[in-house]
C-alpha positions as CSV (number, residue, x, y, z in Angstrom):
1,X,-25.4,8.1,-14.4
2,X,-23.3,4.7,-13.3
3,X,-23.3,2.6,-10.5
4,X,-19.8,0.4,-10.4
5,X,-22.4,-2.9,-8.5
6,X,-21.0,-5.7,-7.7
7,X,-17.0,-6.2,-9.3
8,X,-14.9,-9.0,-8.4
9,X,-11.1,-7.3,-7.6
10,X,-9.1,-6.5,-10.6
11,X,-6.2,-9.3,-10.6
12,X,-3.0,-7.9,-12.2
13,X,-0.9,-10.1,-14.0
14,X,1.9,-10.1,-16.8
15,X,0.8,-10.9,-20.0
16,X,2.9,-12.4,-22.8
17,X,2.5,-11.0,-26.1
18,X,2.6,-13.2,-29.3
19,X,2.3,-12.2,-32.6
20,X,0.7,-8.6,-31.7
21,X,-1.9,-10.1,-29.3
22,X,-1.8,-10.7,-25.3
23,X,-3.0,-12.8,-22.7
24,X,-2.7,-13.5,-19.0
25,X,-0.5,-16.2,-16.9
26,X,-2.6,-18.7,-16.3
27,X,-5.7,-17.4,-18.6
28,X,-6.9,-20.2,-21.0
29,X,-4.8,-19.9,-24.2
30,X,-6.5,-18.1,-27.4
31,X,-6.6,-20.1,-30.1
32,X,-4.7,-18.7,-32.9
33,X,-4.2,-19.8,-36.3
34,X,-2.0,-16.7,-38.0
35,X,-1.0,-17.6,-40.9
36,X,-4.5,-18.1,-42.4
37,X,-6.1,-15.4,-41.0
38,X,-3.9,-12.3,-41.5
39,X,-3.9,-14.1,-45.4
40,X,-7.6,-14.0,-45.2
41,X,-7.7,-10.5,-43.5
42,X,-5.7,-9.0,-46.3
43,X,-7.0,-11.0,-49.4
44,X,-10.8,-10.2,-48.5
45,X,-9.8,-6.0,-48.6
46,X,-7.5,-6.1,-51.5
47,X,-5.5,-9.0,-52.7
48,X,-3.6,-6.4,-53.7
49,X,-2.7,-4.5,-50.8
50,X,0.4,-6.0,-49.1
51,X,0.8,-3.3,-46.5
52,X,2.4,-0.7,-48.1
53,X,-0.9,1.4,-49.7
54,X,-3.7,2.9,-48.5
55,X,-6.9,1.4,-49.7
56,X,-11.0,2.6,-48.9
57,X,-13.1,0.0,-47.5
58,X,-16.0,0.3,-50.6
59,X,-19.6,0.7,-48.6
60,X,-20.7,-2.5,-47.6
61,X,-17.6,-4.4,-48.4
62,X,-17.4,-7.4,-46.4
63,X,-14.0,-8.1,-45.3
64,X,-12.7,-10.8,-42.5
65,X,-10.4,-9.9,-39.5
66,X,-8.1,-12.7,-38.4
67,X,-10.2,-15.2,-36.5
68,X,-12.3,-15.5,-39.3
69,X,-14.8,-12.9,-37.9
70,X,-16.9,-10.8,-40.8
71,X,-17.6,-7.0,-41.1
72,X,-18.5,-4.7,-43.3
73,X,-18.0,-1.1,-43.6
74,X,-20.7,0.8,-41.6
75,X,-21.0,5.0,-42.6
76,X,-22.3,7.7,-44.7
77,X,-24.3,6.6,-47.9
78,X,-22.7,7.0,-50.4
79,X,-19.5,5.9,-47.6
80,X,-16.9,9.0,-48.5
81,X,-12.9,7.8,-48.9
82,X,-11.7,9.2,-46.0
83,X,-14.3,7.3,-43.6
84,X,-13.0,3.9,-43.6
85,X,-9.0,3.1,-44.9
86,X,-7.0,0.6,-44.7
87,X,-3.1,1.2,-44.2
88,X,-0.1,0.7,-42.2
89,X,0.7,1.8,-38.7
90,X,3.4,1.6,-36.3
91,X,5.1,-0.2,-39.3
92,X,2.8,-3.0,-39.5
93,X,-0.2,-4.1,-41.8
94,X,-3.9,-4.7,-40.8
95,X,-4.6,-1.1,-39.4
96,X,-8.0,0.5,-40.1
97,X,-8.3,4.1,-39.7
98,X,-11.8,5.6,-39.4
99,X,-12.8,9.1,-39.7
100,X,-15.8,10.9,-39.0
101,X,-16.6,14.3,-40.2
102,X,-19.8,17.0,-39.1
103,X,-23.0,15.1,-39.4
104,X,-21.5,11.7,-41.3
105,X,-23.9,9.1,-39.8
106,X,-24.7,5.6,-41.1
107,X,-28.5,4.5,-42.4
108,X,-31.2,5.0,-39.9
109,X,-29.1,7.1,-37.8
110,X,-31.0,9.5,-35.6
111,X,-29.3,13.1,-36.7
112,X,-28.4,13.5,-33.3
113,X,-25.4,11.0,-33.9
114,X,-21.9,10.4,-36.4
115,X,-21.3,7.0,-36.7
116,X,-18.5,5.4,-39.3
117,X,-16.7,2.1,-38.9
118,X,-16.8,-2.0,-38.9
119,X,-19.6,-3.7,-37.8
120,X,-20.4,-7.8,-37.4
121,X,-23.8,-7.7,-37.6
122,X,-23.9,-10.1,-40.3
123,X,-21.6,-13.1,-38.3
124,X,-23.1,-13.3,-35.1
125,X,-21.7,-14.9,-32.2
126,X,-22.8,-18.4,-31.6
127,X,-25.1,-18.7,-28.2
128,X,-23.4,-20.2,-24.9
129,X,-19.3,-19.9,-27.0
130,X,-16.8,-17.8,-24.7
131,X,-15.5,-15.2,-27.0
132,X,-12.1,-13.8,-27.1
133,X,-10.9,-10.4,-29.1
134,X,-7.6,-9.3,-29.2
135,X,-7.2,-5.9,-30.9
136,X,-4.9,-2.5,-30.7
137,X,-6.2,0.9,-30.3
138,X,-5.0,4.5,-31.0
139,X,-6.9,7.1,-30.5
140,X,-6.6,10.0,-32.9
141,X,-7.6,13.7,-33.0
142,X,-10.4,14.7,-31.4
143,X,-11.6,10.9,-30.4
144,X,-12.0,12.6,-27.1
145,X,-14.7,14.4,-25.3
146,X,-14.1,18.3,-24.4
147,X,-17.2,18.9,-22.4
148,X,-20.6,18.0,-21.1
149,X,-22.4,15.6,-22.4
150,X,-19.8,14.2,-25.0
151,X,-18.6,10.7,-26.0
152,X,-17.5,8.5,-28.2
153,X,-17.8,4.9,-28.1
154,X,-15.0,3.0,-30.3
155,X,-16.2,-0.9,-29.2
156,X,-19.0,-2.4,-28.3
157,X,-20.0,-5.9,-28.1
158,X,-23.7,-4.9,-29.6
159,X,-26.8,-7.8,-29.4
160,X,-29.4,-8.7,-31.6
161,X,-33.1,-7.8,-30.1
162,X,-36.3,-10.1,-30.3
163,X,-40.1,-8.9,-30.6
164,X,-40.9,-6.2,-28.4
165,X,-37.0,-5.2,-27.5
166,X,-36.6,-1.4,-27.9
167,X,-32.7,-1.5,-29.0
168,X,-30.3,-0.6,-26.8
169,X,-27.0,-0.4,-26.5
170,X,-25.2,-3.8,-26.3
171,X,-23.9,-5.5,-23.2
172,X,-20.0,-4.0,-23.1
173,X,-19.1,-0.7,-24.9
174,X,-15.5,1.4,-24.4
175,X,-16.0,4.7,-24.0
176,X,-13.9,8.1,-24.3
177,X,-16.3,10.8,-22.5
178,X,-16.6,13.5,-20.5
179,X,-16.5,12.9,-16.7
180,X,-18.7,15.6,-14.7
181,X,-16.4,14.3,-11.6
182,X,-13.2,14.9,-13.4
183,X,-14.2,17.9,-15.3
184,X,-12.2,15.9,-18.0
185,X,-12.2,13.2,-20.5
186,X,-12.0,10.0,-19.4
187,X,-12.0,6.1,-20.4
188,X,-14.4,4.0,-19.5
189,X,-15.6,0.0,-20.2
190,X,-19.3,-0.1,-19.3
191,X,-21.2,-3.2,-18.5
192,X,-25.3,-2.7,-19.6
193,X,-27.5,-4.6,-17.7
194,X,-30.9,-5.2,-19.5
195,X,-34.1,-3.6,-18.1
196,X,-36.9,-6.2,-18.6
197,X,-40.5,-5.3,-19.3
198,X,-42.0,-9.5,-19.4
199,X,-39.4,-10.8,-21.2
200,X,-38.5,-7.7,-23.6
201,X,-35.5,-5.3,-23.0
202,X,-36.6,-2.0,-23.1
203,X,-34.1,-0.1,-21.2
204,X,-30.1,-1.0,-20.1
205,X,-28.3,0.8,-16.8
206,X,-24.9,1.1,-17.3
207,X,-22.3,-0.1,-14.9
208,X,-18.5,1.0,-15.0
209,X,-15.9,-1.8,-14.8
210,X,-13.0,0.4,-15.7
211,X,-12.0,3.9,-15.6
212,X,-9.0,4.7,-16.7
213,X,-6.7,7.6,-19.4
214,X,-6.0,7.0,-23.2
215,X,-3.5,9.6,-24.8
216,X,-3.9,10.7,-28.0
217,X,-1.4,9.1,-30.3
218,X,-0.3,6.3,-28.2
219,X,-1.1,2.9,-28.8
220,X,-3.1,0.4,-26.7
221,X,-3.2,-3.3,-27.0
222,X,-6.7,-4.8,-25.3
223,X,-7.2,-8.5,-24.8
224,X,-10.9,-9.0,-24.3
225,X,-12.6,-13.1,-23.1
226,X,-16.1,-12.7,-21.9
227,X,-19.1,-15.3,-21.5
228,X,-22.5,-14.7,-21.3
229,X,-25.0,-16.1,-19.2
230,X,-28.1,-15.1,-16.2
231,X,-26.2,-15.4,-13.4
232,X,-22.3,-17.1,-14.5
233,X,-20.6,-14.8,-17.2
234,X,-17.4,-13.0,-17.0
235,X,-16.1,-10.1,-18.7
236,X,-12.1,-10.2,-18.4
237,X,-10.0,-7.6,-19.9
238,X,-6.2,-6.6,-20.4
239,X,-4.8,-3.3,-21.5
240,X,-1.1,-3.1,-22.2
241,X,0.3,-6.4,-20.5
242,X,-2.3,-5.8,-17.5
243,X,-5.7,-7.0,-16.5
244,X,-7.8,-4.0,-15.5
245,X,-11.7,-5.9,-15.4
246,X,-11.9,-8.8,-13.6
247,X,-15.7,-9.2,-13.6
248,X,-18.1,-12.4,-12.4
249,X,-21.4,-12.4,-12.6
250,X,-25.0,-11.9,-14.6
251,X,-23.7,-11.0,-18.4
252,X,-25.3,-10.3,-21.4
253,X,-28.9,-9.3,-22.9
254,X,-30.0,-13.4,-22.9
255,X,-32.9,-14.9,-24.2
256,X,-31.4,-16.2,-27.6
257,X,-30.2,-12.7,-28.0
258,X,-26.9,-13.1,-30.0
259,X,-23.9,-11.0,-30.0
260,X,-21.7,-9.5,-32.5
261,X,-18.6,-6.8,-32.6
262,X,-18.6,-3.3,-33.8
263,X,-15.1,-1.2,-34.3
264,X,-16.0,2.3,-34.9
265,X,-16.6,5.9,-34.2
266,X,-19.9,6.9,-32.7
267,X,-20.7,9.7,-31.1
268,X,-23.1,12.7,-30.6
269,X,-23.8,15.3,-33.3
270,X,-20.7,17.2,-33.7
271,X,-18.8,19.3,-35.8
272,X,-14.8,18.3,-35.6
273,X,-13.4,15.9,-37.2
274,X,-12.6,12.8,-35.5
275,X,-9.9,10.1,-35.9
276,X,-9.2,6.7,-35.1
277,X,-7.1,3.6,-35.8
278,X,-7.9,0.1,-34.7
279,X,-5.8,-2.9,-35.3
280,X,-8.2,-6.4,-35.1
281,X,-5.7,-9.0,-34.2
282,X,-8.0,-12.1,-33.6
283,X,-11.8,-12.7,-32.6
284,X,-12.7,-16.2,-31.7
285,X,-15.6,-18.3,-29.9
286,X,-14.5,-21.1,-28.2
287,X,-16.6,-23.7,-25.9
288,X,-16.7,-23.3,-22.4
């Protein structure tokens, strides 16, 4: 099913953590502006909600993650109070815990698929910007895969399609799934590469620029700085204080294709009940 291609070496380095997020020695600094955003993250979901309650995401609420990045609630119609909540965890504010029941799936879902969670569909990333995403991760019960044929993808960097694109999953995605290898769940990042019919994209293969464990309960902090283009991009990502993908190359679906963040749970059609807490601690574009 994937092909690891070409892959520059991983490079491991320490990574400084400020203010919840990461990044590498030597890595071109994130710009943050705190402050601001965690106001702004907490004042667009309830200018109430200091931290210290749980509150539902309403369906289609638009809320903004620090960074100034927009979502809104992606799920079930009417969205149920347990899909999308926002609480605390690990002491700390700005956590949103999704859950996904039997057969929950958003709009124009096939019925073969659950799928609950945030979605940035309606602030696109600007063309030719490095983007940067800094964000935590804890993987709940049942956000694994137990056997054949199971996944569950809680990120993906998702693209917009043009006339004659047959949509497809976006150019990065983080997977927990079943390895036929293993026997076992694993995690995986996967790179898509477009398959071009003229100048549509009507297939992807998927490459695997990580492999790696997640345990339930424990808590992951990803930094994430990537850059699209034919034959220059870069994907570069750190789990935990160390860089795991260290990829040059062709990135990205192209063609004024634009890009834009989901945080969710989607999967195939099953019947437990899944759970999942993310943490968005900043999403920026910057120019190369």
């Amino acid at each position: 099913m994937y092909d690891t291609g070409p892959q520059a070496p991983a490079i491991i380095a320490p990574v400084h953590t400020e203010n919840g997020g990461s990044q590498s020695v030597g890595a071109p600094p994130f710009v943050r502006q705190w402050r601001r955003a965690l106001r702004t993250y907490q004042q667009d979901i309830d200018p109430s909600d200091k931290g210290d309650t749980v509150k539902r995401l309403l369906p289609d609420r638009r809320y903004t993650a620090p960074g100034l990045q927009k979502f809104i609630s992606i799920g079930p119609l009417p969205l149920k109070g347990w899909n999308v909540q926002f609480e605390p965890y690990f002491g700390e504010p700005g956590w949103v815990r999704l859950e996904c029941r039997s057969g929950e799936r958003a709009r124009n879902d096939p019925t073969s698929v659950n799928r609950v969670g945030l979605d940035g569909y309606t602030d696109l990333f600007p063309i030719k910007q490095r983007v940067n995403e800094q964000f935590s991760f804890v993987p709940g019960k049942n956000a694994r895969a137990v056997k054949v044929g199971q996944w569950l993808n809680f990120h993906e960097i998702h693209a917009t399609t043009l006339p004659g694109d047959i949509e497809q999953a976006g150019p990065l995605g983080f997977f927990l799934e079943w390895s036929s290898g293993l026997k076992r769940n694993v995690f995986r990042i996967v790179r898509n590469v477009p398959i071009r019919k003229g100048t549509a994209v009507v297939g992807k293969k998927p490459y695997i620029l990580y492999q790696g464990d997640l345990t339930e309960g424990q808590r992951y902090n990803f930094a994430v700085d990537f850059y699209e283009h034919p034959t220059a991009g870069y994907v570069r990502i750190w789990q935990s204080n160390k860089q795991i993908v260290d990829y040059r190359g062709p990135f990205g679906y192209g063609g004024g294709r634009q890009n834009y963040p989901q945080f969710r749970i989607y999967r195939g059609q099953r019947t437990e009940t899944a759970v999942t807490y993310t943490k968005i601690t900043s999403i920026r574009t910057i120019t190369p």
